[in-house]
C-alpha positions as a Python dict, from the first residue, in 0.01 Angstrom:
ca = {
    (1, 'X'): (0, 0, 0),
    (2, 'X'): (-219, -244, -201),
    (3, 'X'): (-546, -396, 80),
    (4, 'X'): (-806, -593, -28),
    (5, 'X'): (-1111, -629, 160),
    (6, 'X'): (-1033, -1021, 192),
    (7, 'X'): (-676, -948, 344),
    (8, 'X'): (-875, -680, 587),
    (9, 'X'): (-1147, -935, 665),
    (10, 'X'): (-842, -1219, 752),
    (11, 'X'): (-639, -950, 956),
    (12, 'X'): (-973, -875, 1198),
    (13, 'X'): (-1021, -1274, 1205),
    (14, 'X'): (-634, -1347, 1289),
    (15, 'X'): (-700, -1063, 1566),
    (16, 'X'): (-681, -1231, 1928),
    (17, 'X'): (-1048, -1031, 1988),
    (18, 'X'): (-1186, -1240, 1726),
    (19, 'X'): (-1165, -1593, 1936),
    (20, 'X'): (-1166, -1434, 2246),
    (21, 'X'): (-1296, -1727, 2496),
    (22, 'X'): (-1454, -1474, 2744),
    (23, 'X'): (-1833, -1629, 2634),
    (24, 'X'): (-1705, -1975, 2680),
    (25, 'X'): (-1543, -1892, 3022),
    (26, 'X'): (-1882, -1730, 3168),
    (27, 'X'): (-2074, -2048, 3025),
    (28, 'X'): (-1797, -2266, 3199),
    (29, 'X'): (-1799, -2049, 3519),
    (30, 'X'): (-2164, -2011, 3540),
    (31, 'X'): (-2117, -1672, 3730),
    (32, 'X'): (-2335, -1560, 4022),
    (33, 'X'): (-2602, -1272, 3970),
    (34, 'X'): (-2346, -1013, 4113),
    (35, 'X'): (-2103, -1093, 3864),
    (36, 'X'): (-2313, -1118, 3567),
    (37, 'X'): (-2413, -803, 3629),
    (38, 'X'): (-2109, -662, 3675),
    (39, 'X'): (-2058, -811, 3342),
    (40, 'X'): (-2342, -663, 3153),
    (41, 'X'): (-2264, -341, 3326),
    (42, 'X'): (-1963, -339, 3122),
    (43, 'X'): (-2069, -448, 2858),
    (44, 'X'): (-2369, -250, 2745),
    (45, 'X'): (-2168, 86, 2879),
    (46, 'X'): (-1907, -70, 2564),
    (47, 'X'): (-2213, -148, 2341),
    (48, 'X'): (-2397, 196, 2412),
    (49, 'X'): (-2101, 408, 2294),
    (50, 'X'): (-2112, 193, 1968),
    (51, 'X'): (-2447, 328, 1823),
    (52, 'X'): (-2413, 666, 1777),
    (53, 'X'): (-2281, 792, 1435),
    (54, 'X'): (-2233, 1138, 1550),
    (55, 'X'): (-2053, 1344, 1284),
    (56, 'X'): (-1915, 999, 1092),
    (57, 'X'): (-2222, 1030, 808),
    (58, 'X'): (-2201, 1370, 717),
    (59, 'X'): (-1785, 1364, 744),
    (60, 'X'): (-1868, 1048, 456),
    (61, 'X'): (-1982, 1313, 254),
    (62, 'X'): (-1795, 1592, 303),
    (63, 'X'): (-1510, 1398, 184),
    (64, 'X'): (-1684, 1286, -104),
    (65, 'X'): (-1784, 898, 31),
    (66, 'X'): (-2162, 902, -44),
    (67, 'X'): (-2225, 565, -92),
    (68, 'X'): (-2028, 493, 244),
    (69, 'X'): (-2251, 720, 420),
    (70, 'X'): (-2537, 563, 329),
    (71, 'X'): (-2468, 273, 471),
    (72, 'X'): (-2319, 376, 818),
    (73, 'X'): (-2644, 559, 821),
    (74, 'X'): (-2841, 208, 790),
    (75, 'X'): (-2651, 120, 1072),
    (76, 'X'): (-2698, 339, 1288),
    (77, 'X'): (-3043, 444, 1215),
    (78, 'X'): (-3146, -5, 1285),
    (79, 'X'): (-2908, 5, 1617),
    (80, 'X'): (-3106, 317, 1758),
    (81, 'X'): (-3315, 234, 2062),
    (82, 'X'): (-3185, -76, 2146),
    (83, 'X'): (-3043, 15, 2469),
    (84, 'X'): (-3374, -81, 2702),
    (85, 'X'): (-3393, -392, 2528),
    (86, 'X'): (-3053, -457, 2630),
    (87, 'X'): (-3109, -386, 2992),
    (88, 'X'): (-3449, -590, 2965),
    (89, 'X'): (-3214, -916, 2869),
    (90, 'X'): (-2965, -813, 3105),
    (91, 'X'): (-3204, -823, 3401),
    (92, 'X'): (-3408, -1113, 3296),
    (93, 'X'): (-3047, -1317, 3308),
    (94, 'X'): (-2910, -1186, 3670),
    (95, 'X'): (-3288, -1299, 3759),
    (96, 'X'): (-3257, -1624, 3631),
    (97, 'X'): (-2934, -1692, 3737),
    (98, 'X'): (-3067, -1640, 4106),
    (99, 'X'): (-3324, -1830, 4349),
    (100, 'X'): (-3486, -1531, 4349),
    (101, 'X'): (-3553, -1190, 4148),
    (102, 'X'): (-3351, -934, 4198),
    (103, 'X'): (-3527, -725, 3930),
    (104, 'X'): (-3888, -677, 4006),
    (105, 'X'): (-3968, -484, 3692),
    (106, 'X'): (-3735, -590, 3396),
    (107, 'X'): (-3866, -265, 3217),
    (108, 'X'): (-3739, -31, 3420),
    (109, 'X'): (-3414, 89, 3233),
    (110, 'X'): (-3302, 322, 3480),
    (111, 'X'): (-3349, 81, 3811),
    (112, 'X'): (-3185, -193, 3571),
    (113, 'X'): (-2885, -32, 3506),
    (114, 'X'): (-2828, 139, 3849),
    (115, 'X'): (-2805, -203, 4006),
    (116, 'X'): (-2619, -336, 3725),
    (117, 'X'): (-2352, -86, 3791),
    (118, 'X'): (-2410, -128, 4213),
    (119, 'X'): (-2275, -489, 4141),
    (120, 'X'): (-2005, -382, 3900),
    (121, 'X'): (-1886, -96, 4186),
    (122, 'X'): (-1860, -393, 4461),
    (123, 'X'): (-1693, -598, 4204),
    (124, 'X'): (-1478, -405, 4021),
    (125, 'X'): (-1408, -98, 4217),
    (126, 'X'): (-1104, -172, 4362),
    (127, 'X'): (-930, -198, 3988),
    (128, 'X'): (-670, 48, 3904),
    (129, 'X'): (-864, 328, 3676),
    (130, 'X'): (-1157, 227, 3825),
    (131, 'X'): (-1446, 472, 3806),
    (132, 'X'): (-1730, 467, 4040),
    (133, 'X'): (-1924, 787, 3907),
    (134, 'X'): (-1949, 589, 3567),
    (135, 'X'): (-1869, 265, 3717),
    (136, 'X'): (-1656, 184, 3405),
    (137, 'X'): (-1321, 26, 3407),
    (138, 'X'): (-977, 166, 3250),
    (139, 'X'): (-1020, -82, 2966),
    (140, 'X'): (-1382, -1, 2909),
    (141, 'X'): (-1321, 363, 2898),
    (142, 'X'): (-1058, 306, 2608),
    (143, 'X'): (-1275, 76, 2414),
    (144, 'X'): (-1515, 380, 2424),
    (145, 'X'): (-1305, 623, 2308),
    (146, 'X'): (-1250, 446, 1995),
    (147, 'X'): (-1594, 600, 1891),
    (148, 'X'): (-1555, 919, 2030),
    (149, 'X'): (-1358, 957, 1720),
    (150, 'X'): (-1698, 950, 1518),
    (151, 'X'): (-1747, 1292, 1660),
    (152, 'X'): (-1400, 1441, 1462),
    (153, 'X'): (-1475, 1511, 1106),
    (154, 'X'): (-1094, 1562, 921),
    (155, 'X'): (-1038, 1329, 657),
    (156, 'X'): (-760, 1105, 856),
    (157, 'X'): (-993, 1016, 1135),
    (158, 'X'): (-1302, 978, 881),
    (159, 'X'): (-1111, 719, 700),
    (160, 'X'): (-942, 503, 1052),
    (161, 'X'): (-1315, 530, 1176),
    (162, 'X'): (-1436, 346, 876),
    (163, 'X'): (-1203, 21, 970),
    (164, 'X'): (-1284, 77, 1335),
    (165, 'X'): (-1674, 14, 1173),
    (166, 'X'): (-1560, -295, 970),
    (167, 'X'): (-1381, -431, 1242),
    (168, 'X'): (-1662, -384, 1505),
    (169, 'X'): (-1936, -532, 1280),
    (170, 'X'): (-1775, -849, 1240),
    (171, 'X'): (-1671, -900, 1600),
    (172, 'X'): (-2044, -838, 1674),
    (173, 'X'): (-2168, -1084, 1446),
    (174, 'X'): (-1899, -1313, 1442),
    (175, 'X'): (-1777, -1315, 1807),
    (176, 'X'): (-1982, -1101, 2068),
    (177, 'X'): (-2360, -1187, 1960),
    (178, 'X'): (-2286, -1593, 1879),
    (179, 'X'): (-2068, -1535, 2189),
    (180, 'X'): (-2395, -1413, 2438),
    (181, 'X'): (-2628, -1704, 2233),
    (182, 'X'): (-2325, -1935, 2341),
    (183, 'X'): (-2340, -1865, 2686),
    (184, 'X'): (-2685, -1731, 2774),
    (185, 'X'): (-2904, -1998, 2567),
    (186, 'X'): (-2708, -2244, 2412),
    (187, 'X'): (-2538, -2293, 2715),
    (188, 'X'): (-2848, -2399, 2919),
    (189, 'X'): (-2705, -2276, 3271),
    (190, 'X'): (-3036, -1951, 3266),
    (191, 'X'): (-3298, -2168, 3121),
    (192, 'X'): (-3315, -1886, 2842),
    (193, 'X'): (-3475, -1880, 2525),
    (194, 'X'): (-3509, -1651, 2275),
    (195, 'X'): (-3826, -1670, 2201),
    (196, 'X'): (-3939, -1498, 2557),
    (197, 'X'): (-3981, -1127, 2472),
    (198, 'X'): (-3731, -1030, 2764),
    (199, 'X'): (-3449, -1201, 2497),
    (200, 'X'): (-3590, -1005, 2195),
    (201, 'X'): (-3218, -769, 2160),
    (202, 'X'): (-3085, -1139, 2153),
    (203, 'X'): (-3300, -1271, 1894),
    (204, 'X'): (-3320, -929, 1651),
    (205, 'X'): (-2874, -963, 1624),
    (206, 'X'): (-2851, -1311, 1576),
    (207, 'X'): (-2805, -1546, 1288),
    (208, 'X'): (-2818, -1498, 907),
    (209, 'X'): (-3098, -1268, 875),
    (210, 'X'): (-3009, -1076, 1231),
    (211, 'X'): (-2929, -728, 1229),
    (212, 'X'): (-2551, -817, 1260),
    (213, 'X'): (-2533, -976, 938),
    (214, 'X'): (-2678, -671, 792),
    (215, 'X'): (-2425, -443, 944),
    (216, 'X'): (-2170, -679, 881),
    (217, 'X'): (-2248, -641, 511),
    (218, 'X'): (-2305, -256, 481),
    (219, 'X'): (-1943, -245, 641),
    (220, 'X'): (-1795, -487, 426),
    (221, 'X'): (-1907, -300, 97),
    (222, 'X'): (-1763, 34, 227),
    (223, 'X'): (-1504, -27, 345),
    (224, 'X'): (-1380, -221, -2),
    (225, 'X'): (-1443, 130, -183),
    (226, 'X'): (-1240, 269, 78),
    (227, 'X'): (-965, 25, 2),
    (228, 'X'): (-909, 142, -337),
    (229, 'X'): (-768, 513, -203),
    (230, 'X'): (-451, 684, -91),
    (231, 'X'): (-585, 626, 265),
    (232, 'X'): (-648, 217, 319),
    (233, 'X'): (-313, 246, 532),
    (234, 'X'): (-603, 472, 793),
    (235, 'X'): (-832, 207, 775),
    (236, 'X'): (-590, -108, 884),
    (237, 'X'): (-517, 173, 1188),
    (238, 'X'): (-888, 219, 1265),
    (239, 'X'): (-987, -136, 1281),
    (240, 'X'): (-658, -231, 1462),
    (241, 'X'): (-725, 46, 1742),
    (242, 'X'): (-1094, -99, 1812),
    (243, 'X'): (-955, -486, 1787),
    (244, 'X'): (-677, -371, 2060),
    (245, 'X'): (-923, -175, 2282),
    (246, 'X'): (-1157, -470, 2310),
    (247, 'X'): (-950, -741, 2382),
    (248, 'X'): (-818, -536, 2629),
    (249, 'X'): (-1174, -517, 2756),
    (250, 'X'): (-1242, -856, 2736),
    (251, 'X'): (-924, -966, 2910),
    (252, 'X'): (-1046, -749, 3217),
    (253, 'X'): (-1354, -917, 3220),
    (254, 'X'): (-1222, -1249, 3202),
    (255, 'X'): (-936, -1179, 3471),
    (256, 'X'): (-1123, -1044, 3756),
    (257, 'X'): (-1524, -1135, 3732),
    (258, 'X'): (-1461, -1521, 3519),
    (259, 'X'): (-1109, -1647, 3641),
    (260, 'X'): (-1043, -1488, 3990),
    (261, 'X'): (-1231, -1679, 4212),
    (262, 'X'): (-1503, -1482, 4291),
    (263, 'X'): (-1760, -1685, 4119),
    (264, 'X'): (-1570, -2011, 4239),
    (265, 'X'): (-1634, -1836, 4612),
    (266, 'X'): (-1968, -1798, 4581),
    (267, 'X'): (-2041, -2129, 4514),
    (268, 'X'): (-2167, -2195, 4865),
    (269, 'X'): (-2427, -1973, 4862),
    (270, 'X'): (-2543, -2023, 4527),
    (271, 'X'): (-2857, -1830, 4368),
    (272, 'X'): (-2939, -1637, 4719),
    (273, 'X'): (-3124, -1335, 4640),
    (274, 'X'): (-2951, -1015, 4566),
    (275, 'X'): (-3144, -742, 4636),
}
């Protein structure tokens, strides 16, 4: 079959993930602190499995894709160590969506993201598939798995896991980061901006010369190498498989933390401290 990267590129942006109004519902919700962190929980569990490369660089070149590796190396070598920043902006926005802190020290990774996932357990525990020793949801765990494939070196896999990186490149700069910007700042409800240092993962992803765009770019070029083999029908599969998984995630999400009530519920006590 004959792909172009421009018919690739139009298939992810056709996808329902890609206009996915999950960052427009939180900004019209405006969520209590348990719920954005129940949120973020999920969210930077998703993002976390996302950075590794594992065996994806050197399967590039044991299948002859040099150039390709190159640039999934890029990738991952400018997403490494960004989850504490991460949990930093994660804390600083339960904290300012609440009267008072619930995070006393926003630099404390490991406190962050235990009570992160202490709100997503009394929030989401009770869904089917639920998790609490990971505290991930069904949905979650599938959009995770997508990577895992990074770790399988055959050629078949190599080639689906370079649309899975095309496809997940654009949905973070086209969809996921403008999506947070949308709701956390542009929004107004947290009273963010990203000049504060706690919003610093923000401000290093977004816009034109963000680390998004750079990915975005890398992907784009090889993937359209990638195009030109017997294989491009393996890298429609890989970037439909990570599309799928997420908008399952993000229909979760939206479902039970953004359109079930619970936020409307806790309207009458809103911005107590959670502690």
């Amino acid at each position: 079959m004959s792909v172009t990267i421009s018919d690739l590129v139009e298939r992810v942006k056709s996808h329902r993930c890609y206009s996915h109004p999950i960052f427009k519902n939180w900004a019209k919700v405006e969520p209590e602190p348990p719920v954005v962190g129940a949120l973020f929980h999920q969210i930077q569990s998703f993002c976390a499995s996302t950075r590794p490369g594992w065996n994806f660089p050197e399967a590039l070149k044991t299948h002859g894709l040099h150039r390709q590796s190159e640039l999934l190396e890029e990738i991952v070598e400018s997403e490494s160590g960004h989850g504490p920043e991460l949990a930093t902006m994660a804390g600083y926005i339960v904290n300012q969506s609440a009267e008072q802190p619930v995070f006393a020290d926003l630099y404390n990774q490991e406190k962050v993201e235990a009570k992160l996932k202490a709100f997503s357990d009394q929030l989401l525990g009770s869904l089917p598939g639920y998790d609490m020793e990971t505290g991930l949801t069904t949905q979650v765990r599938k959009a995770i798995g997508v990577f895992d494939h990074r770790k399988l070196t055959d050629i078949e896999n190599t080639y689906r896991n370079l649309g899975t990186t095309l496809a997940l490149e654009m949905i973070s700069n086209q969809q996921l980061i403008p999506g947070e910007k949308y709701c956390l700042v542009d929004s107004g409800i947290y009273n963010a901006d990203l000049e504060v240092p706690e919003m610093h993962y923000l401000l290093e992803h977004w816009g034109e010369v963000g680390a998004e765009q750079h990915h975005e770019q890398n992907a784009r070029t090889a993937v359209e190498l990638a195009l030109k083999t017997e294989y491009a029908h393996l890298v429609i599969e890989g970037a439909d498989d990570f599309l799928d998984s997420l908008t399952g995630l993000w229909d979760i999400l939206d479902a039970a933390l953004l359109q079930s009530g619970v936020a409307a519920q806790a309207q009458q006590q809103r911005k107590v401290a959670y502690v």
